[in-house]
C-alpha positions as CSV (number, residue, x, y, z in Angstrom):
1,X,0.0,0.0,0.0
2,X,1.4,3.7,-1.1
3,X,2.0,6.0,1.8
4,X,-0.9,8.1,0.5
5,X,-3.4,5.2,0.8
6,X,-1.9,4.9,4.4
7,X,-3.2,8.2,5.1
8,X,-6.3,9.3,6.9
9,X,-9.8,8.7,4.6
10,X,-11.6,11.9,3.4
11,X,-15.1,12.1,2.8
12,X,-14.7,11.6,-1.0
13,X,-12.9,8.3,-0.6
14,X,-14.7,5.1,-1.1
15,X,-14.4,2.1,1.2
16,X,-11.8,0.3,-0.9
17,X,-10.1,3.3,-2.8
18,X,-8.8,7.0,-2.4
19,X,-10.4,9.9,-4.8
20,X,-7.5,11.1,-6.7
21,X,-7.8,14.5,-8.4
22,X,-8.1,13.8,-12.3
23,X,-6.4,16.5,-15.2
24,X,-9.0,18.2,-16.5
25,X,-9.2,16.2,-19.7
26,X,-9.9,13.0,-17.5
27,X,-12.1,14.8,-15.6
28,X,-14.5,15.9,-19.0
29,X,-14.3,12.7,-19.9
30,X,-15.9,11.0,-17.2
31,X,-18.8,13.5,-17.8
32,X,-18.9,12.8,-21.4
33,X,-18.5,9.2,-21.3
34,X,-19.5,7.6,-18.3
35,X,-19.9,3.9,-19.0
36,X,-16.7,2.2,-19.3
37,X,-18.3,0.4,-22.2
38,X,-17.9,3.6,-24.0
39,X,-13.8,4.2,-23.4
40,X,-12.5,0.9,-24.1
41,X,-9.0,0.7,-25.4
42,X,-8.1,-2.8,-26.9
43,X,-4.2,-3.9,-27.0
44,X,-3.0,-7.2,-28.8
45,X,0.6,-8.5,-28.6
46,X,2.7,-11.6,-28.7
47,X,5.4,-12.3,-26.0
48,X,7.9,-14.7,-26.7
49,X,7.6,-17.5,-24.2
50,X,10.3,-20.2,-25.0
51,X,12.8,-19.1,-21.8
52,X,9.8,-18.8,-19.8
53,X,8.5,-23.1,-20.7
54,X,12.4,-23.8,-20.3
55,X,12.1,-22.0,-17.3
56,X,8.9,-23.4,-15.7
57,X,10.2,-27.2,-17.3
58,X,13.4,-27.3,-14.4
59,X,11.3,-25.4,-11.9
60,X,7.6,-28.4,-12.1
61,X,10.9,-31.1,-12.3
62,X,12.2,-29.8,-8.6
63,X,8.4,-30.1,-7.4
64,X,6.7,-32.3,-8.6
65,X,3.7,-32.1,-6.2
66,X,2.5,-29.4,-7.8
67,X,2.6,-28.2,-11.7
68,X,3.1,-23.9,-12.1
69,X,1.7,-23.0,-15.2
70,X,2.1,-19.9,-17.2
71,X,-0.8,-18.9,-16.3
72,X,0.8,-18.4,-12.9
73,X,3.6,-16.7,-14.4
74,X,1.1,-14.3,-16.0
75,X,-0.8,-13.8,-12.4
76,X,2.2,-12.4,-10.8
77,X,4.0,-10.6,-13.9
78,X,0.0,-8.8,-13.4
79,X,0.7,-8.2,-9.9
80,X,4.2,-6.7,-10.4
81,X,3.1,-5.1,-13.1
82,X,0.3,-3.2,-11.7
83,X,2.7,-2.7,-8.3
84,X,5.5,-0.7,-10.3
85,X,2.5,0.6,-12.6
86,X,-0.1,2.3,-10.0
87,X,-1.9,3.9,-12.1
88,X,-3.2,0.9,-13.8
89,X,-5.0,0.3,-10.1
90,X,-7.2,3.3,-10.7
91,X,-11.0,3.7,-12.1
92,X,-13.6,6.0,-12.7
93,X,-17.3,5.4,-10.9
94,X,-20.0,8.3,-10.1
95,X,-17.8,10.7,-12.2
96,X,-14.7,10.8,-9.9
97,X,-11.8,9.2,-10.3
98,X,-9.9,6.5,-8.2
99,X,-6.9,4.6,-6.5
100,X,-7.5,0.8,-5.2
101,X,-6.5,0.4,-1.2
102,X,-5.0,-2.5,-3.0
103,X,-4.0,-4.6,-6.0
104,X,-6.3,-7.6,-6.9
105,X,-6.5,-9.9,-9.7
106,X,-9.7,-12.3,-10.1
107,X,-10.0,-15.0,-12.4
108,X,-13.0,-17.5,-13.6
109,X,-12.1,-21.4,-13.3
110,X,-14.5,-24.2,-14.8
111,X,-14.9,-27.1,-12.0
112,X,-14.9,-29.5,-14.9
113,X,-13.9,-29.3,-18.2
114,X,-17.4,-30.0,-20.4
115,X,-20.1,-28.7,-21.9
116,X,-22.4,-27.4,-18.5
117,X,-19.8,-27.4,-15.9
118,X,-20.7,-25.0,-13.2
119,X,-18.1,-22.0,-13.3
120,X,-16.7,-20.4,-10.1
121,X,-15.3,-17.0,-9.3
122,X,-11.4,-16.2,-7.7
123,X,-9.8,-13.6,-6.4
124,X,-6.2,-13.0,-5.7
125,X,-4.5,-10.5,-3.6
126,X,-1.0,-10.2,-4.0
127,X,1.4,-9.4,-0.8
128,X,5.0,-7.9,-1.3
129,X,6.9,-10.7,-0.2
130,X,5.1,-13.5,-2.8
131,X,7.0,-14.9,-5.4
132,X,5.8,-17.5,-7.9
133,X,6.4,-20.3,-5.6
134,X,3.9,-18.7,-3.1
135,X,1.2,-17.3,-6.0
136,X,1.1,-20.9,-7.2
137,X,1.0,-23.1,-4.4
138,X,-2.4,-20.7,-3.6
139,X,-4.2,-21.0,-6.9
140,X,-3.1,-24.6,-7.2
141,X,-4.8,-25.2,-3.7
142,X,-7.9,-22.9,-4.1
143,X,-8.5,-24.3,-7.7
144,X,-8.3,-27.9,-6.3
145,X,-10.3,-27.5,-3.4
146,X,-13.0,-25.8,-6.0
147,X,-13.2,-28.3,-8.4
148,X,-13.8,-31.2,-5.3
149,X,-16.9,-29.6,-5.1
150,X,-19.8,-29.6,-8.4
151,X,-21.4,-27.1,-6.3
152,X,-20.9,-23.1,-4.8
153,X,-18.0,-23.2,-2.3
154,X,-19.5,-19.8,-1.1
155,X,-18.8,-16.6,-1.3
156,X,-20.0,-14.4,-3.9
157,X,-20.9,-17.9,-5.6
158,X,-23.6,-18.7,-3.1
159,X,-25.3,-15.1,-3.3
160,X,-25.5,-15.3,-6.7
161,X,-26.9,-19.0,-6.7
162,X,-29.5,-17.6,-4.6
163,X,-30.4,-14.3,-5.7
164,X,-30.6,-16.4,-9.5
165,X,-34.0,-18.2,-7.7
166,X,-36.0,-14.9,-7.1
167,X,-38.6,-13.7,-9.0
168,X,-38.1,-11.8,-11.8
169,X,-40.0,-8.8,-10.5
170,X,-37.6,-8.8,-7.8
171,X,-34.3,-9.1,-9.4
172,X,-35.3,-6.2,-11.5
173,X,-35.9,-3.7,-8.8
174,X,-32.7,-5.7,-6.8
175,X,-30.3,-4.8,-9.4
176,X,-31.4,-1.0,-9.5
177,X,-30.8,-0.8,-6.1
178,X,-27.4,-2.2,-6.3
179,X,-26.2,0.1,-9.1
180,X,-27.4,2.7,-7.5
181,X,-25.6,1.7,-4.7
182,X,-22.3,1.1,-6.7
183,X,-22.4,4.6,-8.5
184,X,-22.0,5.8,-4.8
185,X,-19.7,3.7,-3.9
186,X,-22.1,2.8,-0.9
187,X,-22.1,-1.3,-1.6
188,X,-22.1,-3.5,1.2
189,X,-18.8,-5.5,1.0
190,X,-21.3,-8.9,1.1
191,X,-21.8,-8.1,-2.7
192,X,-18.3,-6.5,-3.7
193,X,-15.7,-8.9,-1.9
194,X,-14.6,-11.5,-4.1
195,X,-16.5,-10.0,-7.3
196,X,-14.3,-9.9,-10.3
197,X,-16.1,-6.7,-11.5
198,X,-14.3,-4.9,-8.1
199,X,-11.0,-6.2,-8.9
200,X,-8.1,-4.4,-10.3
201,X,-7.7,-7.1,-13.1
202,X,-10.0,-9.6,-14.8
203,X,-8.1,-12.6,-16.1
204,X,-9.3,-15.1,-18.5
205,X,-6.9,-18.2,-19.0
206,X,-7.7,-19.1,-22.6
207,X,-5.1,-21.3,-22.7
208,X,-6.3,-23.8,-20.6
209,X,-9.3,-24.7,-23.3
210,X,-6.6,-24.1,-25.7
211,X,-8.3,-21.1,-27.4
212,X,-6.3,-17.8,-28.9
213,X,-6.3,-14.8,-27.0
214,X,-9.6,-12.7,-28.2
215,X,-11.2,-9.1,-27.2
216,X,-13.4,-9.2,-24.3
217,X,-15.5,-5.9,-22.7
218,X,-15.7,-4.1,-19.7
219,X,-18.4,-4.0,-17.8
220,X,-20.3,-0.5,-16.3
221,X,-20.7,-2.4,-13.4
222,X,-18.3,-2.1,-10.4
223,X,-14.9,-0.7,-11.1
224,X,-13.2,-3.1,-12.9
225,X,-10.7,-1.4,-15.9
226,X,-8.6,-3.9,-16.9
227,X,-9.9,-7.2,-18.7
228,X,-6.7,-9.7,-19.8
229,X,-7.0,-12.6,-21.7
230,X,-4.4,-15.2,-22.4
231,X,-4.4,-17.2,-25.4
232,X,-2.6,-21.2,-25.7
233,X,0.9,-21.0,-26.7
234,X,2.1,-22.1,-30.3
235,X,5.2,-22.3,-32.6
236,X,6.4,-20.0,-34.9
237,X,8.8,-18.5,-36.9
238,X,10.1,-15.0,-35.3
239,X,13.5,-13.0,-36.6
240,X,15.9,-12.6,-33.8
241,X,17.9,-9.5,-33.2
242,X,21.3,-10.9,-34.4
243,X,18.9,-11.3,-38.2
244,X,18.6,-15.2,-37.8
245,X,15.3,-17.1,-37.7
246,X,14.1,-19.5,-34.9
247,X,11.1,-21.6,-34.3
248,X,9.9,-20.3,-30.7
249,X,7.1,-20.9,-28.9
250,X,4.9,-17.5,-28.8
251,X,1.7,-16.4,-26.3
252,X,-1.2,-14.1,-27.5
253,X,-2.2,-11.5,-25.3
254,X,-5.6,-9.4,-25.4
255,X,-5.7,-6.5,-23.0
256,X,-9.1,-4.2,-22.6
257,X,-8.7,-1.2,-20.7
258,X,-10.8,2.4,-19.8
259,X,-8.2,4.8,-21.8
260,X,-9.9,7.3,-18.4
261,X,-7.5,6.0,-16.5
262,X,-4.5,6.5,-18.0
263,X,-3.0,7.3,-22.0
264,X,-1.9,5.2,-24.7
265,X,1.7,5.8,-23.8
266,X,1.2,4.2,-20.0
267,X,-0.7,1.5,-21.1
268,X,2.1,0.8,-23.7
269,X,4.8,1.2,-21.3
270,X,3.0,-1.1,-18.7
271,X,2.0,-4.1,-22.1
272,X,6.5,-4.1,-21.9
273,X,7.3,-4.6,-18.6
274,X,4.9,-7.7,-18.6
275,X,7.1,-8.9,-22.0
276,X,9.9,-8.1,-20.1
277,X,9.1,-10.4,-17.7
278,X,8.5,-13.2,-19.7
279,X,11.6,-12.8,-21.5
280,X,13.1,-13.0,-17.9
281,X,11.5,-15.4,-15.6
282,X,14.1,-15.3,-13.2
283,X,12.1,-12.1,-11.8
284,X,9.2,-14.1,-11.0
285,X,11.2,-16.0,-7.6
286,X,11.5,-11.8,-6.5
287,X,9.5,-11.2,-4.0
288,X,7.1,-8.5,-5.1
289,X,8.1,-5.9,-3.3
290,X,11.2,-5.9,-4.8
291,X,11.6,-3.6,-8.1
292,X,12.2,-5.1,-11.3
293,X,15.2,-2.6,-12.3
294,X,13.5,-2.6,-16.1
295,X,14.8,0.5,-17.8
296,X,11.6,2.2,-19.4
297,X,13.3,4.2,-22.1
């Protein structure tokens, strides 16, 4: 947490964020375009991933009681990402603009994989001193304990499997309540803790149902700015800096984001320290605290 988050809480601040003063621009633009919907940005790029499988190859063969995936790797190159990047943790709801208390990355896993299977919701908060090791022991252990279960392990998962039974009539009149709620930032933290659409960033593992990394929207709900998919990895031909060409194995990645909370240049500058990463895994057994000394220019 930032020494201004440690700070005292004005009236203006919501429960789980600080109001930050916007530029004017930013601030016009929340006026003219209030829905999210309406201010999507949508960045595609392909990381090279062929240290990082190399990498993730010696580190599953020295435990295996457990497998890390890239997926993993993706989690916490988010979380440092987002950590040496703080503006990505901001968003815009009732017209003012905001900074997350803290970073948070959510995440949808299937309990089976087939047609029907009952889908459940994730969350993730990072702490400075995780490293991969400690990021995927937890989603190895929460996704396992999930998928024991064909049913709602609660949470948000049981209020919506029981607000999903009301009458329609009520569900309407429900859900105006809520958004009228969430536009003042007023929502009991029954309905926001553990909702992807209050998270920092919304992560879809495409991969795992070995699909391509594809454009997905924001929602107007909650304060959710950031939606990141990752696609299944895949060989290919790339030219190499010394002007020779290698097969490597390349990633897709699809990033949607609220160009309110930041510009093109940020976001840009944020999509490379992530590549960075990848291209150098050893960062991942940093504790995230720890910068990773990657020279922006």
């Amino acid at each position: 947490m930032s020494e201004t988050n440690q700070k005292k809480k004005s009236f203006k601040d919501r429960r789980d964020a600080r109001y930050v003063p916007a530029p004017g621009l930013q601030t016009i633009m929340g006026y003219l375009l209030p829905k999210r919907t309406d201010c999507e940005v949508y960045l595609h790029d392909t990381f090279d991933c062929t240290d990082l499988l190399a990498y993730l190859e010696k580190k599953n063969a020295e435990h295996p009681d457990f497998k890390t995936t890239i997926f993993h790797c993706a989690v916490v190159a988010l979380a440092r990402m987002v950590r040496e990047r703080p503006l990505m943790n901001r968003f815009i709801q009732g017209y003012r603009m905001y900074e997350r208390d803290e970073i948070s990355i959510s995440f949808v896993a299937k309990r089976r994989f087939a047609d029907g299977a009952d889908e459940s919701l994730m969350v993730f908060v990072p702490k400075d001193t995780d490293t991969l090791d400690d990021v995927s022991r937890l989603i190895y252990g929460d996704v396992k304990k999930m998928r024991k279960s064909e049913h709602s392990t609660g949470g948000i998962d049981a209020i919506l499997d029981g607000l999903a039974k009301a009458p329609r009539l009520f569900l309407i009149i429900f859900i105006r309540i809520v958004r009228w709620l969430d536009f003042w930032g007023i929502n009991p933290k029954v309905l926001t803790d553990g909702d992807p659409n209050y998270t920092t960033i919304l992560a879809s593992n495409l991969g795992s149902i070995k699909c391509p990394a594809v454009y997905h929207h924001l929602n107007n709900y909650g304060t959710n700015s950031i939606m990141i998919t990752i696609g299944a990895y895949y060989q290919d031909e790339v030219l190499m800096p010394d002007g020779t060409r290698q097969m490597r194995t390349l990633i897709d990645i699809g990033a949607t984001l609220d160009e309110r909370i930041a510009d093109g240049f940020y976001f840009a500058r944020s999509l490379k320290l992530i590549k960075h990463i990848f291209a150098h895994p050893e960062l991942l057994d940093r504790p995230l605290g720890e910068a990773s000394g990657y020279d922006y220019k």
